[in-house]
N, C-alpha and C positions, 0 to 999 in steps of 0.2 A: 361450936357456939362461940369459944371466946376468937377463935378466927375472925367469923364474923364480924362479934362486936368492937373487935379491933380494928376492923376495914371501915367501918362504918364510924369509928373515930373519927381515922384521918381523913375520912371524906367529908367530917363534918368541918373539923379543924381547914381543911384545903379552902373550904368555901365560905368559911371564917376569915380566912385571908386575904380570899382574891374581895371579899367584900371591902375590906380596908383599903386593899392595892387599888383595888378600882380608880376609887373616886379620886385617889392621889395622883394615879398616872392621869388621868382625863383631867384633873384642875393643870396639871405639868404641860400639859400639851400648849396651853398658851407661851409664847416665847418674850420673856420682860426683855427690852432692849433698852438701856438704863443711858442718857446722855448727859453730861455734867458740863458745865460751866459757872464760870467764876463772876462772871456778872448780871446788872438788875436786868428783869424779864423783859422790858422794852430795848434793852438794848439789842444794834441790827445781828450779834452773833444768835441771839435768842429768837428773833425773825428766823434764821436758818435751821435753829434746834425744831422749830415749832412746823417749818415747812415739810421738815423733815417727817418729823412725828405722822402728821398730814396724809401725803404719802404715800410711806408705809404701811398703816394703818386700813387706810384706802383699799391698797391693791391687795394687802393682807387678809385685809378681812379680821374675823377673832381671832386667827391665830396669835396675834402679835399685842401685847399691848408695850407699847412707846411710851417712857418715863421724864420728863424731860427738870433736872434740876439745879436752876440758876443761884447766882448768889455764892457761891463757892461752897455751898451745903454740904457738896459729898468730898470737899478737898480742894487744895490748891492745884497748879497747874502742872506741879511737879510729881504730886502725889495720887493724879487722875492718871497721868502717864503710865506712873507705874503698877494704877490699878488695871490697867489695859495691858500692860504687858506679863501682870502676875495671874488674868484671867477673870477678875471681879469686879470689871465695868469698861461697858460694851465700846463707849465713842468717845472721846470728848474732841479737839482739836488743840493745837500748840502753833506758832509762827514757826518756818522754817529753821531760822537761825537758833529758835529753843532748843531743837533737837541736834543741834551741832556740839551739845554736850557727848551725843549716841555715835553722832556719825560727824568730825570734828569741821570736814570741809562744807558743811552745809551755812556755818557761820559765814563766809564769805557772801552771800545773797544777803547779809544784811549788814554790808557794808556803805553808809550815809550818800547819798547822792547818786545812786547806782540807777533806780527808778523813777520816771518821770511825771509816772499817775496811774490811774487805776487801770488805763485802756491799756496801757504798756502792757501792768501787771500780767493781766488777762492772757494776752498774748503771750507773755514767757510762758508760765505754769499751764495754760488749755496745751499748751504745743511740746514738741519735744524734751524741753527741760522740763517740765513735770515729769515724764516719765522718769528719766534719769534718776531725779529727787527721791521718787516714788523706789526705784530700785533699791537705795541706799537705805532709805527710811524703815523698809519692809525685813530688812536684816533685825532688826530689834523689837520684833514680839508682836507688831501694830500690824493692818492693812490699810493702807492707804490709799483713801475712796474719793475723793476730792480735794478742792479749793476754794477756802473762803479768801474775803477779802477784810482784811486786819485795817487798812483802812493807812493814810496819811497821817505823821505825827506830827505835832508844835508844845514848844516846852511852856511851860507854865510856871509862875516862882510867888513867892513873896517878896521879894527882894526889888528888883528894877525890871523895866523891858530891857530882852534881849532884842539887839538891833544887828550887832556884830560880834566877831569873837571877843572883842575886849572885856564885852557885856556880861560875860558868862565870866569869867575867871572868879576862881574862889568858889563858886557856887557848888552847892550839894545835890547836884540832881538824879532822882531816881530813878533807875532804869531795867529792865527785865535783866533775869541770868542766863544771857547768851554775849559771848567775848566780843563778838566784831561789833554789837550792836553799842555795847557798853563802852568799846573804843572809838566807838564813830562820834560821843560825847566828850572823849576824853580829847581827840583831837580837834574838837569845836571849843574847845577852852572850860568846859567846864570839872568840875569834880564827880564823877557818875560813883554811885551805890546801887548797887546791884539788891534788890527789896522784889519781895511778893507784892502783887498787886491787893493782896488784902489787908495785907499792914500798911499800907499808904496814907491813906488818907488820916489815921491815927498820926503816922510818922512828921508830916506836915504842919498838922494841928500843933505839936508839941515842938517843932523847929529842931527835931531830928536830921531833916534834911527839908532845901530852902525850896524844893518842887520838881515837878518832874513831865516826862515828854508823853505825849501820847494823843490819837484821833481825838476829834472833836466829840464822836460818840460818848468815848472812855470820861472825859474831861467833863464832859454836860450829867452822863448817868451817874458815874460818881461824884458830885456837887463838890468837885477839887474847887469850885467858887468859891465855895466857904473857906477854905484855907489859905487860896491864892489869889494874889491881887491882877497879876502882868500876866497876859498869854500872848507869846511872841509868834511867828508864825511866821516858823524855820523849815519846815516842811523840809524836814532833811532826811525822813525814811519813810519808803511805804511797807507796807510789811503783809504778810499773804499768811495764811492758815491755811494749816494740811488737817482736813478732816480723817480724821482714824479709826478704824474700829479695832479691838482683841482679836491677837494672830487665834490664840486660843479659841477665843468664842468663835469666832469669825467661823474656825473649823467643825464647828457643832453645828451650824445654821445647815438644815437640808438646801439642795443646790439651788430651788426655788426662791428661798427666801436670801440667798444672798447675792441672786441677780435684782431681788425688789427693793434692797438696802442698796445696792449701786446705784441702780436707775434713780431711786430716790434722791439720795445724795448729791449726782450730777442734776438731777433738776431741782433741785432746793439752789444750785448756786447766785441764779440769776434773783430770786426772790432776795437773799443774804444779800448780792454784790448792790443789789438797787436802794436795799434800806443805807445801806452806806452811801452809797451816793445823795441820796436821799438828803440825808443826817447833815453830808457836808454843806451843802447848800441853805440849812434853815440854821444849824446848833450855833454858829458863831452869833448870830444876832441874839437866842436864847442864850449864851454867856455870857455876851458884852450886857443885855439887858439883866444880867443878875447881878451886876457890878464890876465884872472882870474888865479891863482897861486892855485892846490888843493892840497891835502895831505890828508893822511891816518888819521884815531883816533881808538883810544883805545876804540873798542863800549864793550867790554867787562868790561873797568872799569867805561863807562857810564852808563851801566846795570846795574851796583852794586848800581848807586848812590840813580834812578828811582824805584827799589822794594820796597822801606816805599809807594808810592806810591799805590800799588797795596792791601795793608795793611789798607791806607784809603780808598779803595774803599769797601772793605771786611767790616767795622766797619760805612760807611755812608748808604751800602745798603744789606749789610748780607749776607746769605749762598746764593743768585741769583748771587753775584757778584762774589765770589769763584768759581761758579759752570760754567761760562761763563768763568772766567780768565782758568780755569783749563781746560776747553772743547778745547779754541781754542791750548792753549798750545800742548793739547795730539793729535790736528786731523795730519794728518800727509799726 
């Protein structure tokens, strides 16, 4: 008898369990795919988070539910990376040259005057140089699943229009933390500080630093209007986003769903690359119309200033870095 009602415990306790387990494994079965970004929701990276979402979702079905949060909510750009490569947040994207912290010769693609517009862009990173990139990037915890387009910069100050290099000298301008990008200012004459894009517009406010380079997107969504008067339009970097997901997660997605995160991805770009295109064509008249005063520059004799530049890149990482500068220049 006490056999029994021993057996008869654990059978009850068992099914006391699988009651709890149940409904835990079945709520689990959805998959959060969490995507972060550091800016406001209309801006055109946020078109791409949202495309994405889209989908996903779409071809997903309920498995998936797609998180998408702008605004630097879950982190800065440095701190999303490394949520992606420690396993606790699925996407975010960086510029190329950001991750030349990881992989050092990636800095060289964003060396000033190297790109001549968005159509170039496309064609380097859709074609073999993406791959390439893709290789080196993939060694540091991420999967790299596409290409945005970060968009064409012009600096912005409080101080005077910049027209030529003389214009900039002295100036404090802010610049992302990647070296060849931050050089390609220093060789344009000005003073670059290297600042998170979320202390900015505080740092400006306060004449921390006298302004800083960036698309028209970034300049209009962030109302850098309010703190700067001059937007010069130097158009001296274009600069390209590597969409990423967690090597980690990445390896938990069954094979289905990490062919529907690709597919996604690659067709989110054209929707991302056109809000930008988009942006460029309308945001100058919505800055100039908020009071910002722009003016033309001499990118021809900031060109001239930036090529020692390209010379250090040549002599830090050798006949790879010639052969990279030389490829994007010729594709055409």
């Amino acid at each position: 008898m006490r056999k029994i009602l021993l057996w008869v415990g654990i059978a009850v306790t068992m099914i006391a369990l699988v009651g709890v387990v149940a409904p835990a494994a079945q709520a689990g079965t959805k998959t959060v795919i969490k995507i972060g970004t550091v800016v406001a929701p209309d801006h055109p990276e946020n078109v791409g988070a949202r495309k994405i979402k889209e989908l996903i979702e779409k071809k997903a079905g309920d498995r998936v539910d797609v998180q998408v949060f702008t605004d630097g909510q879950i982190g800065d750009q440095r701190t999303m990376v490394e949520n992606m490569r420690n396993g606790v947040q699925e996407i975010t994207w960086v510029t190329v040259g950001f991750f030349g912290s990881y992989e050092p010769i990636l800095n060289v693609i964003e060396s000033g005057y190297l790109f001549r517009d968005s159509q170039h862009s496309y064609k380097v990173f859709d074609g073999p140089m993406g791959n390439e990139v893709r290789v080196l990037v993939e060694k540091h915890g991420v999967k790299l699943l596409g290409f945005y387009e970060a968009g064409m910069r012009h600096i912005t100050n409080s101080v005077r229009p910049i027209k030529n290099p003389e214009d900039l000298k002295g100036l404090k301008i802010r610049t992302p933390q990647a070296k060849y990008h931050l050089n390609t200012l220093k060789y344009m004459g000005a003073n670059p500080v290297a600042m998170s894009f979320g202390e900015l517009y505080t740092a400006m406010q306060q004449k921390v630093v006298d302004g800083q380079e960036n698309p028209f997107s970034n300049i209009y969504n962030a109302k850098f209007y309010e703190v700067n008067k001059y937007i010069s339009l130097t158009g001296h970097l274009h600069l390209t986003h590597m969409v990423m997901y967690s090597a980690k997660l990445w390896d938990r997605l069954p094979a289905d769903l990490q062919q529907i995160v690709r597919e996604s991805v690659i067709e989110s770009q054209e929707a991302q690359r056109k809000a930008v295109r988009d942006d460029d064509v309308r945001l100058l008249k919505e800055i100039t119309a908020k009071g910002m005063l722009a003016n033309d520059a001499d990118r021809e004799a900031f060109k001239k200033t930036v090529m020692p530049l390209r010379e250090e890149a040549v002599k830090e990482f050798g006949p790879k870095a010639k052969e990279w500068i030389d490829r994007i220049e010729a594709t055409k």
